[in-house]
Backbone as JSON, one array per atom type, in Angstrom:
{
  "sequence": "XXXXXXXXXXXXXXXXXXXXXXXXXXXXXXXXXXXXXXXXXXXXXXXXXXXXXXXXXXXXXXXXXXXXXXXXXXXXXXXXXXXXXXXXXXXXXXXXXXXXXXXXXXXXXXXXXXXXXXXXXXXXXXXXXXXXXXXXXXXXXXXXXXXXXXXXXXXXXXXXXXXXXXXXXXXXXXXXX",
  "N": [[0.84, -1.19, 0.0], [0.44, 1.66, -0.84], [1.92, 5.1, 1.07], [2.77, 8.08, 2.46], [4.64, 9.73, 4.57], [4.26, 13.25, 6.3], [5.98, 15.35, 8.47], [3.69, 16.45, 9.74], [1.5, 14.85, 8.32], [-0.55, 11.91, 6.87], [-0.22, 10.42, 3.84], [-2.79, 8.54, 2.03], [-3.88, 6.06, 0.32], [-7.63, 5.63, -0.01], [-10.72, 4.56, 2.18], [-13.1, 2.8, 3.77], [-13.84, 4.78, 5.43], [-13.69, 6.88, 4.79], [-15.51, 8.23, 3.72], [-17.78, 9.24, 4.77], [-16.84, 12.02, 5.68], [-15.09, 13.16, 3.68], [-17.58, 13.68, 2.03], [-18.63, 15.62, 3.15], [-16.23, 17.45, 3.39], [-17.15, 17.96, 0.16], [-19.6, 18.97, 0.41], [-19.07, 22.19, 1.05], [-19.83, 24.74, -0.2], [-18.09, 26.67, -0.51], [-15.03, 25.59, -0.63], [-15.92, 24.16, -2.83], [-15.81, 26.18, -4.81], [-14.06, 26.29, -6.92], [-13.35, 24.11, -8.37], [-14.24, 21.85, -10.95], [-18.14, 22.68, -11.78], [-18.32, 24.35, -9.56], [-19.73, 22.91, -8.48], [-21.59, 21.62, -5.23], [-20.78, 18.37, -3.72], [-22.94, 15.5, -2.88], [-23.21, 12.32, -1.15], [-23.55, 10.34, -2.92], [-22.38, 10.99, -4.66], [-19.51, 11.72, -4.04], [-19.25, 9.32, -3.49], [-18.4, 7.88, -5.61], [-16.78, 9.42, -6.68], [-14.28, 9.09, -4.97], [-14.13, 6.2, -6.13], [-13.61, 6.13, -8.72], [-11.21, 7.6, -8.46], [-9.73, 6.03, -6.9], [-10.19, 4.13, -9.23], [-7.9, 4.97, -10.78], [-5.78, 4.91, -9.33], [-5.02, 2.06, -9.6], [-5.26, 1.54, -12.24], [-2.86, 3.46, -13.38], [-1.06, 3.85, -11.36], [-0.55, 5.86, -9.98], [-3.04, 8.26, -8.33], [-5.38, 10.43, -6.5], [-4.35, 11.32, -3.3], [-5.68, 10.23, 0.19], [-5.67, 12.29, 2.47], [-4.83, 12.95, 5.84], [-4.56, 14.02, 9.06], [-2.04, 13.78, 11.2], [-1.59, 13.36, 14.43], [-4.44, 13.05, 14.81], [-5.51, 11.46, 12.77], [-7.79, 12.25, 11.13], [-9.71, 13.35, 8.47], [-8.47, 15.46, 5.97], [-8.34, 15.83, 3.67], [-7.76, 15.88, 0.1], [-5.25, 14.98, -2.03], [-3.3, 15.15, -4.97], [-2.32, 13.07, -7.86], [-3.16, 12.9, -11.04], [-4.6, 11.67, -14.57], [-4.22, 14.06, -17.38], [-6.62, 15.36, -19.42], [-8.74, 17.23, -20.72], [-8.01, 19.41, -21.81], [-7.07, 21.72, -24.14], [-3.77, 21.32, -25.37], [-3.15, 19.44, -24.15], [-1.6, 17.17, -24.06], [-1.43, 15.03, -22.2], [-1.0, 14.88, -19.97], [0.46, 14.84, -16.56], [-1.35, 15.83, -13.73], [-1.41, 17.83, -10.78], [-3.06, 18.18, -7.89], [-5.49, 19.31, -5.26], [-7.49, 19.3, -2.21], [-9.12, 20.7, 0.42], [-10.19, 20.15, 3.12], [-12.44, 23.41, 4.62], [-11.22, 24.6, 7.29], [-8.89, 23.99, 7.72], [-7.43, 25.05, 5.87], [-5.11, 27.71, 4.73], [-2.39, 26.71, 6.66], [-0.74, 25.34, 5.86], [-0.92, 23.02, 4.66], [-1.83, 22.29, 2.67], [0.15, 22.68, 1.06], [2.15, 21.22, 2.3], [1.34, 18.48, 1.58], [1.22, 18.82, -0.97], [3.9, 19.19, -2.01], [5.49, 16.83, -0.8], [3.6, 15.03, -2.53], [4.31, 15.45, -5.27], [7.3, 14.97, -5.17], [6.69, 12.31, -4.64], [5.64, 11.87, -7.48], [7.67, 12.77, -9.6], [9.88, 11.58, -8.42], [9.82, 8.87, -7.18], [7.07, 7.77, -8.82], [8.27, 8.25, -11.85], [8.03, 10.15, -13.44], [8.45, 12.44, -16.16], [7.66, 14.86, -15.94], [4.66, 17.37, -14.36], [2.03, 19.15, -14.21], [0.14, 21.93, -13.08], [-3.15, 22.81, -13.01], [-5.13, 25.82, -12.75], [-7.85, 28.07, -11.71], [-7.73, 31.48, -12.82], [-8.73, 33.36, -10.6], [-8.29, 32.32, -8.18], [-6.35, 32.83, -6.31], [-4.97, 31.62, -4.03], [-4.07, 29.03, -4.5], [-2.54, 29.78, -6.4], [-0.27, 30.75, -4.67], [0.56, 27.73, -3.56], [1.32, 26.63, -5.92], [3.17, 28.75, -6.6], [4.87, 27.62, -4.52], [5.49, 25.5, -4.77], [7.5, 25.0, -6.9], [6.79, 25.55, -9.45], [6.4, 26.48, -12.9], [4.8, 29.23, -14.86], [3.05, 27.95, -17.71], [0.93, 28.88, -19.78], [-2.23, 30.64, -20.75], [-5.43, 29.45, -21.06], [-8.64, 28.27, -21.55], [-10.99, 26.14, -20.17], [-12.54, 23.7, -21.39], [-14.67, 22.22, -20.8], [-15.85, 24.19, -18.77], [-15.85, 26.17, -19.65], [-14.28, 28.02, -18.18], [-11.31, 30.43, -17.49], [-8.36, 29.28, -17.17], [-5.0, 28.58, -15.75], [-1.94, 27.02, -17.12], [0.51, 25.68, -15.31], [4.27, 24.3, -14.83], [6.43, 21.56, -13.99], [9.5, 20.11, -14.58], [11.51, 17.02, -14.76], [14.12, 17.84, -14.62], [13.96, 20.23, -13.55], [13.16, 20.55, -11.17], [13.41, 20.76, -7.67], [14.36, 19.21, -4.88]],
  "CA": [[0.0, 0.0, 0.0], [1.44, 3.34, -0.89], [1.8, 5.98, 1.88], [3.36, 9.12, 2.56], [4.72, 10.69, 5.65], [5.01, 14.32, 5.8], [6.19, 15.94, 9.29], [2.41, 16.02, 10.0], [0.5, 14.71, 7.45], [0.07, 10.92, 6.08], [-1.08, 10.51, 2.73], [-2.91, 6.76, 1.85], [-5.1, 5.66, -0.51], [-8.73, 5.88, 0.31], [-10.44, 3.77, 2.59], [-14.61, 3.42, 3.35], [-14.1, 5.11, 6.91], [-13.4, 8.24, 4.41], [-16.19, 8.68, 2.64], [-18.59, 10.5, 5.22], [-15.73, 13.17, 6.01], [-14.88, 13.81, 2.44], [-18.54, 14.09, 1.62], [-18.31, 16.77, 4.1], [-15.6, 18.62, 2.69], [-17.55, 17.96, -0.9], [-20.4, 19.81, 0.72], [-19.02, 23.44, 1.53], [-20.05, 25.57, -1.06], [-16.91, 27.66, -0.78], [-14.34, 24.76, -1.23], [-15.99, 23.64, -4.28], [-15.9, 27.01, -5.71], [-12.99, 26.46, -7.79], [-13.59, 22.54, -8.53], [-15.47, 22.0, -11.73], [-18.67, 23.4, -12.53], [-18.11, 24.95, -8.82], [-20.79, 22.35, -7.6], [-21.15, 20.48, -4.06], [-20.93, 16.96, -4.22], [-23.64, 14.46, -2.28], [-22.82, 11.38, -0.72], [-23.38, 9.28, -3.79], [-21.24, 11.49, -5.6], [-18.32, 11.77, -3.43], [-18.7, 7.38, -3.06], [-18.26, 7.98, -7.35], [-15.1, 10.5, -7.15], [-13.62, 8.27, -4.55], [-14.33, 5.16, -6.87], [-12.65, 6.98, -9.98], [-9.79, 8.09, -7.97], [-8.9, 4.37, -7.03], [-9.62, 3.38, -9.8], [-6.65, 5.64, -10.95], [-4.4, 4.07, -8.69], [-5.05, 0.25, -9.96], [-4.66, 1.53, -13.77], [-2.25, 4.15, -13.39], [0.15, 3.4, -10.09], [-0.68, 7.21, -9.04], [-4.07, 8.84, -7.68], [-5.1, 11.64, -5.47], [-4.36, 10.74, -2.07], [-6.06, 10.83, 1.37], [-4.62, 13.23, 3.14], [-5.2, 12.9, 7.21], [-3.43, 14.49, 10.02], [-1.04, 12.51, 11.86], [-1.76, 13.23, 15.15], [-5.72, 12.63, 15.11], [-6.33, 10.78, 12.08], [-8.88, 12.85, 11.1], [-9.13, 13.34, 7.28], [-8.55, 16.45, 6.29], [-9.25, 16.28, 1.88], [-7.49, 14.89, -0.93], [-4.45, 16.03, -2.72], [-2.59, 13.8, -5.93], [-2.19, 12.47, -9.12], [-4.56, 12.82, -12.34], [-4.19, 12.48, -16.09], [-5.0, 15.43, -17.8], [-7.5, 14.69, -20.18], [-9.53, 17.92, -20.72], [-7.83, 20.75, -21.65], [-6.23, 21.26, -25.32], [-2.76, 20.89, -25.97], [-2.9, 19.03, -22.66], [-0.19, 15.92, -24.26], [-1.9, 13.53, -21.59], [0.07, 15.48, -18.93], [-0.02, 14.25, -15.46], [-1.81, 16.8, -12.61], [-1.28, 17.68, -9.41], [-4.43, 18.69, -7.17], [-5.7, 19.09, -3.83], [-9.2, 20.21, -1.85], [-8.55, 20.01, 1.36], [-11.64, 21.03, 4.15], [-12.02, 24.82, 4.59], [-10.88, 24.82, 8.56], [-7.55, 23.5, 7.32], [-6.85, 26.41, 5.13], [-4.12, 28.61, 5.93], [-2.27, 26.34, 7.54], [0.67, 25.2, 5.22], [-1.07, 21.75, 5.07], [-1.92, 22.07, 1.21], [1.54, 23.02, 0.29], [2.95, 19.82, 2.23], [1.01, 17.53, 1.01], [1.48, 18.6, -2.73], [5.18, 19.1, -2.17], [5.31, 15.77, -0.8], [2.94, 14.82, -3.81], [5.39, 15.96, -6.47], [8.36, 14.36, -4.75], [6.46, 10.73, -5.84], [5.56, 11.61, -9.01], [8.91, 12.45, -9.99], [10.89, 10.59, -7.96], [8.82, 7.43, -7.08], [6.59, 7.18, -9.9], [9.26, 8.46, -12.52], [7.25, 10.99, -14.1], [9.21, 13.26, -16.21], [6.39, 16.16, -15.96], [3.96, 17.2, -13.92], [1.92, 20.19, -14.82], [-0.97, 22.18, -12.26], [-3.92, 23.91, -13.57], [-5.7, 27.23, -11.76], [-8.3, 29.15, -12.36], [-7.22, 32.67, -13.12], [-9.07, 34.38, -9.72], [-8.08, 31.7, -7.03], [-4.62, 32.77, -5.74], [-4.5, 30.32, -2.48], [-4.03, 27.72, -4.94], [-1.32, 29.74, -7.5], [0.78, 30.45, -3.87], [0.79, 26.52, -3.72], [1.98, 26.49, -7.34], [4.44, 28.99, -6.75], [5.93, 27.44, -3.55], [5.82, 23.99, -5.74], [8.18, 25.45, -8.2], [6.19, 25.31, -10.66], [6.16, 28.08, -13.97], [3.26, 29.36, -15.38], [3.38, 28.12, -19.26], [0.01, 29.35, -20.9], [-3.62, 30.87, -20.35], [-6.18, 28.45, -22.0], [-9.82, 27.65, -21.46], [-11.2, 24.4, -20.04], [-13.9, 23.73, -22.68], [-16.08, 21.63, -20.42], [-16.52, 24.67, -18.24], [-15.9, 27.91, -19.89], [-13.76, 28.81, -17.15], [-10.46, 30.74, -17.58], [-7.04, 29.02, -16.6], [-3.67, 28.63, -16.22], [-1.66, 25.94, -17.06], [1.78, 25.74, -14.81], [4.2, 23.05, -15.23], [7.64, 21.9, -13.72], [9.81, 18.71, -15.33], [12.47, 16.86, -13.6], [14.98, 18.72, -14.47], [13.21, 21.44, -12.6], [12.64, 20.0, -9.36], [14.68, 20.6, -6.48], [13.86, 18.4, -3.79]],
  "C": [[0.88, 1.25, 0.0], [1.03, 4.53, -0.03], [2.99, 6.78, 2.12], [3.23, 9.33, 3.68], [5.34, 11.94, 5.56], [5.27, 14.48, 7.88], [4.46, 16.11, 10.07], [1.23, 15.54, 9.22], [0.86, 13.18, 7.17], [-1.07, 11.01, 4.83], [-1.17, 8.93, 2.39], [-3.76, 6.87, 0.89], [-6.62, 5.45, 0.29], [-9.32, 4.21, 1.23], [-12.4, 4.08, 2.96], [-14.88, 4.2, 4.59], [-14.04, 6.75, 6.34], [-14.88, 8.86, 3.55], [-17.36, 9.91, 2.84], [-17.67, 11.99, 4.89], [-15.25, 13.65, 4.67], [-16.0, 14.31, 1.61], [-19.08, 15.62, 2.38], [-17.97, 18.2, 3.95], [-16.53, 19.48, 1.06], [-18.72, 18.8, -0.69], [-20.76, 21.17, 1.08], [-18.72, 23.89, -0.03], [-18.6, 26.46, -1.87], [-15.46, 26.61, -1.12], [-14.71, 24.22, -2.37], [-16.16, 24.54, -5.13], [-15.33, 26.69, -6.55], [-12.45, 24.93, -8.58], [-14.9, 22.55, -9.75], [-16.14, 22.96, -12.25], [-18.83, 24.24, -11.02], [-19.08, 24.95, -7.6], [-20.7, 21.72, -6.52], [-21.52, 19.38, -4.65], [-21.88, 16.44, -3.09], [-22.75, 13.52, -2.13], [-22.38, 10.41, -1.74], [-22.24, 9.82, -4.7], [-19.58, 11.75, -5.58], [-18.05, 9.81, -3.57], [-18.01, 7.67, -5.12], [-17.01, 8.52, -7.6], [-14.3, 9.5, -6.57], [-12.86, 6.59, -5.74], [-13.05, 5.52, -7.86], [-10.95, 6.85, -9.49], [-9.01, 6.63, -7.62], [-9.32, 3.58, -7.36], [-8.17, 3.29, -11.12], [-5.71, 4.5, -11.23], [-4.0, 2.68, -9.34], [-4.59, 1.08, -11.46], [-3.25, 2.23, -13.65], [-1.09, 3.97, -12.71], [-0.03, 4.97, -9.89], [-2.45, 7.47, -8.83], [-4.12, 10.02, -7.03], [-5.36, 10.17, -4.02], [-5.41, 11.05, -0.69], [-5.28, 11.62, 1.91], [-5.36, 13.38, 5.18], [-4.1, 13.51, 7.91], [-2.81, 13.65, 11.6], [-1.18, 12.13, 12.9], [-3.05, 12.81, 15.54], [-6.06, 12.01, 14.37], [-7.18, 11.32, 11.38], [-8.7, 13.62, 9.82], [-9.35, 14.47, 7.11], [-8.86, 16.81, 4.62], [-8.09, 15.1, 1.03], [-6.18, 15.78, -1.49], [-3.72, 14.14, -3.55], [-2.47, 13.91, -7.18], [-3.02, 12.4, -10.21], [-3.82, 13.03, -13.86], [-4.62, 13.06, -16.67], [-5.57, 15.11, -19.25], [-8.52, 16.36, -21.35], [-9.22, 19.38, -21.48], [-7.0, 20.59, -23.5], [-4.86, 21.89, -24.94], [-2.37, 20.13, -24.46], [-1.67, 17.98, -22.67], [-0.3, 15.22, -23.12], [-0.68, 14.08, -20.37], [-0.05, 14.82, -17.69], [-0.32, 15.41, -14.6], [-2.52, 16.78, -11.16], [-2.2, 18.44, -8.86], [-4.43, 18.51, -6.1], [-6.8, 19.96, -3.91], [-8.88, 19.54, -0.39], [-10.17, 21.08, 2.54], [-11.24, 22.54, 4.7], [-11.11, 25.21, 6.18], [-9.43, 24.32, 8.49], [-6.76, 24.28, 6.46], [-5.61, 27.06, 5.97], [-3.32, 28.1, 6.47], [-0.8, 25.64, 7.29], [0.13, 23.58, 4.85], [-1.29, 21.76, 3.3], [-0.4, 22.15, 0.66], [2.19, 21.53, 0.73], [2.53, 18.71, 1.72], [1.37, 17.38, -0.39], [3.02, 18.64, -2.43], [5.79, 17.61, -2.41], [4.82, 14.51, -2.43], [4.03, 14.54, -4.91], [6.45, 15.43, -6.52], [7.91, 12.89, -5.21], [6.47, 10.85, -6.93], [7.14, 11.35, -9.7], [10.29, 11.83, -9.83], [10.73, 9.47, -7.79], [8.74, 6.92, -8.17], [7.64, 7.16, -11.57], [9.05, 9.35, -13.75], [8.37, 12.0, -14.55], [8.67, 15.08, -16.21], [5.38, 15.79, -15.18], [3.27, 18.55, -14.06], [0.4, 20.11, -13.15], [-1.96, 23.27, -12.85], [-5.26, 24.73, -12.48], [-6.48, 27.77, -12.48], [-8.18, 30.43, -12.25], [-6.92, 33.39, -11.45], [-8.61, 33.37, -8.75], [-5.88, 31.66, -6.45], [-3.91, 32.44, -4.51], [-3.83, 28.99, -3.42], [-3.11, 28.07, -6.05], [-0.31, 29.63, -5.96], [1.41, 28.93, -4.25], [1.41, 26.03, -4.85], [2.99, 27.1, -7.31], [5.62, 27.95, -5.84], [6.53, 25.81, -4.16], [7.26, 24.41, -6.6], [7.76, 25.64, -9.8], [6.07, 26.69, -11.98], [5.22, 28.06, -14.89], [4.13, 28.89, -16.63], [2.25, 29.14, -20.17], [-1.4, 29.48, -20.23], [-4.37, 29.89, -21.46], [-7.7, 28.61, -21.11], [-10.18, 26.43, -21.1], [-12.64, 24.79, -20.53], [-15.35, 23.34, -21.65], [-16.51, 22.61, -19.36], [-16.74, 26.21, -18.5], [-15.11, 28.48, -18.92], [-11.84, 29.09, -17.69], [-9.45, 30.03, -16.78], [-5.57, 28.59, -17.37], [-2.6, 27.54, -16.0], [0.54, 26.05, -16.38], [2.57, 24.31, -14.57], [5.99, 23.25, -14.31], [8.2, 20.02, -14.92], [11.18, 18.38, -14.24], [13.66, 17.35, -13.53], [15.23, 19.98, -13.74], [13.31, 21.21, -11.51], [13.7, 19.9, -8.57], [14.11, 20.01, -5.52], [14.06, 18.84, -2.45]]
}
């Protein structure tokens, strides 16, 4: 089973003790601003993302991860792995994400997890790219891109939502660990 330890964070693959607590997160209006069509998710719909997401892992050998905090257990969102599918000149990129519950904001806990994150892809998994896409107005989530290392390449459109973003990318030559 693949798991991550960060200094406080472990990151695991999903598990069914997660599914209330992420339906949770999937339910605050204001965390799913910037997700999609910027809709909450239901129960059945979070058991469906979960599903997806491992069934990632089994095809792929990456996913988004659980993300819990070390000392209580107590899950705190998702951050990981996706192939980019959606976007044009996307070249089947691999992308790095996270949604992590709003009371967890602020807190440096998104940045370690993706740091962390990034450190499998390209070191683990053996990914020679890993690219992160933003929408224009959410700049909690370019910080996280900057502190990644990551450099903007190009403004584009994601078709399936009309929404403006920006596609930022690092390669392993890039990556300082």
């Amino acid at each position: 089973m693949t798991e991550i330890l960060t200094p406080r964070l472990l990151l695991r693959r999903w598990s069914d003790d997660d599914l209330v607590p992420l339906s949770e997160i999937n339910a605050d209006p204001e965390v799913m601003r910037w997700i999609g069509e910027g809709e909450t998710l239901d129960l059945d719909e979070t058991a469906e993302e979960i599903e997806r997401w491992e069934e990632e892992w089994d095809e792929e050998g990456f996913g988004l991860f659980a993300v819990e905090l070390l000392g209580s257990g107590e899950l705190i969102g998702a951050v990981g792995l996706s192939v980019l599918e959606n976007l044009p000149d996307a070249r089947a990129d691999v992308q790095i994400s996270w949604r992590l519950g709003r009371q967890y904001w602020g807190q440096g806990y998104a940045s370690e997890a993706a740091h962390a994150t990034l450190e499998f892809a390209l070191q683990d998994r053996g990914l020679d790219r890993v690219v992160a896409i933003n929408r224009m107005s959410n700049t909690d989530s370019e910080n996280v891109i900057r502190k990644l290392g990551m450099v903007m390449e190009r403004d584009t459109v994601d078709p399936r939502y009309g929404t403006s973003v920006r596609v930022h990318g690092i390669d392993l030559t890039e990556y300082e660990a």
